[in-house]
C-alpha positions in Angstrom: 0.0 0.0 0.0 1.4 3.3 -0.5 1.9 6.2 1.6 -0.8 8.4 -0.3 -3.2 5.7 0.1 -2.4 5.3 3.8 -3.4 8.6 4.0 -6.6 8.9 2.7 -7.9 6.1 4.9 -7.5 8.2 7.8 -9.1 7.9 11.4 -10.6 4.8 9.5 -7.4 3.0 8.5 -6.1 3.7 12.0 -9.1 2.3 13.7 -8.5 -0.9 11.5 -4.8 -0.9 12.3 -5.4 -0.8 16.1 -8.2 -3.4 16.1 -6.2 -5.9 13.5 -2.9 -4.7 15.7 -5.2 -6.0 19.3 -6.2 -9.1 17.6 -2.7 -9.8 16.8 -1.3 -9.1 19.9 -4.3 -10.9 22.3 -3.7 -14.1 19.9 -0.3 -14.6 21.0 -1.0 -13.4 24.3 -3.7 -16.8 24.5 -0.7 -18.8 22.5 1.7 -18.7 25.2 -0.9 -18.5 28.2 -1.7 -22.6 26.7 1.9 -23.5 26.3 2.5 -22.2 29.8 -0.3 -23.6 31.2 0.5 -27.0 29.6 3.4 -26.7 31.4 2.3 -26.0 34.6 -0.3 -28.9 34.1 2.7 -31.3 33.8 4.2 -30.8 37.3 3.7 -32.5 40.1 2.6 -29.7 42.4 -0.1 -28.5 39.9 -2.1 -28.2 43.1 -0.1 -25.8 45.3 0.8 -24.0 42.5 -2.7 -23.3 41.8 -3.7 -22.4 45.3 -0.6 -19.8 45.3 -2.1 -18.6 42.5 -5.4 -18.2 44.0 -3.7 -16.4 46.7 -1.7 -13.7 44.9 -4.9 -13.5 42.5 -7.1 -12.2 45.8 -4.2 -10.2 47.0 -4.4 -8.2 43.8 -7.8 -7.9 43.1 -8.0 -6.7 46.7 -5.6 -4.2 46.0 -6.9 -2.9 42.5 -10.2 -2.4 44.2 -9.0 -0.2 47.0 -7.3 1.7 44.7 -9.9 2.1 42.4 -13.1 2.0 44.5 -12.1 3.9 47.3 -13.7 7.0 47.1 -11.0 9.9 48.0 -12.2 12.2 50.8 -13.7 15.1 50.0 -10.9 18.4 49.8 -12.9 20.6 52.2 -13.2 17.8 54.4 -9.2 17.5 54.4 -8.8 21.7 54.6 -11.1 21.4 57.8 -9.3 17.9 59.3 -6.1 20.0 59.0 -7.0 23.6 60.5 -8.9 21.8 63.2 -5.4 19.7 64.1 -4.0 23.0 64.1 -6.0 24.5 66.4 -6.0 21.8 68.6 -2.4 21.7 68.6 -2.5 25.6 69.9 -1.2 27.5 66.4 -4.1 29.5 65.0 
């Protein structure tokens, strides 16, 4: 394809790109997540292995979820936390 042709396909050629591009690359992604599970399916501690797994799997979705779903406190709420400290603390 030539460059002048490239370019008249514009946003839409791009969109294309990036879609075949994310096809591509989740394809492969699957490819080795089988050959590494095959492997894993082939040792003998298959079973503590997946209970690890388990483990670190809850760990992180525990984590992603206070750091996503946590709702920050509100600024005014920190402004007055901190010039009530203050004032409890004797400074004005």
């Amino acid at each position: 394809m030539t460059r002048e042709a490239e370019r008249c396909r514009g946003l839409e050629g791009q969109a294309v790109l990036l879609a075949a591009g994310l096809a591509d690359l989740a394809v492969s992604t699957v490819g080795s997540a089988v050959g590494t599970v095959r492997g894993l399916l082939r040792r003998s501690d298959a079973a503590e292995l997946a209970a690890e797994a388990e483990h670190e799997l809850t760990a992180r979705g525990r984590l992603a979820l206070d750091r996503y779903a946590a709702v920050p406190p509100a600024h005014l709420e920190i402004l007055a936390r901190h010039a009530q400290a203050r004032r409890a603390a004797g400074g004005v």
